[in-house]
VMD Tcl script that draws the C-alpha trace (Angstrom):
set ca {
  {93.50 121.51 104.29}
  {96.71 119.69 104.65}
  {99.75 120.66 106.71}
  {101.86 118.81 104.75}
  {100.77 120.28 100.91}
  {99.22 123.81 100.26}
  {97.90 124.98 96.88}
  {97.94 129.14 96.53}
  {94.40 129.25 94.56}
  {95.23 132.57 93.70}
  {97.34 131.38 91.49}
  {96.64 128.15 90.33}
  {94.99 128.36 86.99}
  {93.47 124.60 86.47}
  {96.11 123.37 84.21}
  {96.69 120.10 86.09}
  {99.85 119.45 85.66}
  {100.44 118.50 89.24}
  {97.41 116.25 89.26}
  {98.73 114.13 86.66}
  {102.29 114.23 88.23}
  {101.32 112.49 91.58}
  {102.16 109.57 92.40}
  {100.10 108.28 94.41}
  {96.62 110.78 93.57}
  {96.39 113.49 96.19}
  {95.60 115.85 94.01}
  {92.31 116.10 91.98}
  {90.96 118.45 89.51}
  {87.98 120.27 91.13}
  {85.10 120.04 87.99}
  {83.28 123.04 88.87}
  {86.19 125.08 90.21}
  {88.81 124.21 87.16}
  {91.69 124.02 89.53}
  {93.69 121.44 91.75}
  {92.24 120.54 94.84}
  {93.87 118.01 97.56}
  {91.42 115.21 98.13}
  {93.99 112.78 99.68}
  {95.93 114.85 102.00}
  {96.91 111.64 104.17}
  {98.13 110.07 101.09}
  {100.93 112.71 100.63}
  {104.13 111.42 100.58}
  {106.30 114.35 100.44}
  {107.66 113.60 96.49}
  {107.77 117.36 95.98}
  {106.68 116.79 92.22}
  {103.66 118.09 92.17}
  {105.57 121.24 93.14}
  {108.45 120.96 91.06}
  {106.22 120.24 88.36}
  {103.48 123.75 88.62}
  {104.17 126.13 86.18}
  {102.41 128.09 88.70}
  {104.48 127.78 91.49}
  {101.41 127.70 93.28}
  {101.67 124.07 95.59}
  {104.16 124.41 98.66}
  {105.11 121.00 100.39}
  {106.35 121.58 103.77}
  {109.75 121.06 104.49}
  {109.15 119.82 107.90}
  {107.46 116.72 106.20}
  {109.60 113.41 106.51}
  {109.84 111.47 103.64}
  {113.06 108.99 103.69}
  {113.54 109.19 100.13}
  {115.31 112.82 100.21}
  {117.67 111.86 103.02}
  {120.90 110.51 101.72}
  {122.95 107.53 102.74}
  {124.96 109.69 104.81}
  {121.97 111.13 106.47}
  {120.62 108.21 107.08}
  {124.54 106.17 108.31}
  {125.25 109.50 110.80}
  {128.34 110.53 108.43}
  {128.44 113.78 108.54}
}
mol new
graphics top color blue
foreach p $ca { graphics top sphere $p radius 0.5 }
foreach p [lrange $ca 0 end-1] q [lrange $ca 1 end] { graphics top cylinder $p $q radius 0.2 }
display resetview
């Protein structure tokens, strides 16, 4: 389990889309189980894509994750 990426099994239904929409391959497809399963959870960088990506809607990336990528210039210069 990861507290930065979730997957809602319940829904997930083994397409693997997400898997093939990482970056930098958190996500695997389970062989047995048909569905996406995180097997790099330290490697997450906080992209959101996988989520953006599910059809599913079934992967949650925490918001509380810090990934310097989705702050903006102004964030990141204290402009408010």
């Amino acid at each position: 389990m990861s507290d930065r990426l979730t997957i809602d099994l319940n829904l997930c239904d083994g397409c693997g889309i997400c898997v093939d929409s990482c970056p930098t391959d958190v996500l695997r497809q389970d062989p047995v189980a048909q569905k996406a399963v995180i097997a790099y959870p330290d490697d997450c960088q906080a992209c959101y894509l996988c989520q953006d990506d599910c059809p599913q809607h079934c992967i949650a990336v925490s918001f509380s994750s810090e990934n310097p990528r989705r702050k903006s210039i102004y964030d990141l210069l204290g402009i408010a």
